[in-house]
N, C-alpha and C positions, 0 to 999 in steps of 0.2 A: 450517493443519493439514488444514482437508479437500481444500487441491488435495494436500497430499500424499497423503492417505488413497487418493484417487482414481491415484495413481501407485502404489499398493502402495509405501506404505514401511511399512518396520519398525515394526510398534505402533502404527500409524494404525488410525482406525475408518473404514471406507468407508458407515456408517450416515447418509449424506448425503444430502436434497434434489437429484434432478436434474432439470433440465440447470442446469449452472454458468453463470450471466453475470457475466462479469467487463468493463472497462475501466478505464483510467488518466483518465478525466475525473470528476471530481468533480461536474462540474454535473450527469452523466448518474446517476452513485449518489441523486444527493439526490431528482434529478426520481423516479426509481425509486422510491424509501423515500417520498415524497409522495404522489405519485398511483397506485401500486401498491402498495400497504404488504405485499399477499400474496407478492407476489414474493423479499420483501426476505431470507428462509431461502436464498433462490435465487444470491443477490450474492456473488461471490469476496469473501472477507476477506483477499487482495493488498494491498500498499501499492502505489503508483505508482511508476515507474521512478523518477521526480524523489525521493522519500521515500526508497526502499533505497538512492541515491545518497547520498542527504545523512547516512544512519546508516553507511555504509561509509567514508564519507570522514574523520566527526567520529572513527568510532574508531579508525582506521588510520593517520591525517595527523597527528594529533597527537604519536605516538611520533615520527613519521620527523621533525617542527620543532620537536621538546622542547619542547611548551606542553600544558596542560592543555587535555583536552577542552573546556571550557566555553569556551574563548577559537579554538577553531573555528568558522566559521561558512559556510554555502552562500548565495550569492547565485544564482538564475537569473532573467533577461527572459526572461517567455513572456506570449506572445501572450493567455490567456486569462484572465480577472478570477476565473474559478473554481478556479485555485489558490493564490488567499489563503487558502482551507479549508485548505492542506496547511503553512502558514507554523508 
């Protein structure tokens, strides 16, 4: 809601903390919220590209294979230990 706010959309509050930091690593959110905790107003509430992936998929894929949602599933390998956070 606030990076839209920050795009002017319609019925957004741009009553937001700046500057926005945002990334798609999760180790780097956590490190943030740890040893920064003041900053943490400051953090995009984004999901990861891996995340909007796996909710686009589970709700779209399933009409097109006639199976219920709940029998969808994402697999990715990546390289990083820090997105078992995102499982």
């Amino acid at each position: 809601a606030r990076e839209a706010a920050r795009d002017g959309a319609p019925g957004a509050s741009a009553e937001e903390p700046l500057p926005l930091f945002t990334s798609c690593c999760p180790g780097w959110l956590k490190l943030v919220e740890e040893s920064a905790p003041e900053l943490a107003p400051y953090l995009s509430t984004c999901k990861s590209p891996h995340m909007m992936y796996g909710a686009v998929l589970k709700r779209f894929s399933h009409e097109l294979l006639g199976v219920g949602a709940d029998r969808v599933h994402l697999c990715s390998v990546m390289p990083c230990v820090r997105k078992r956070g995102e499982a």
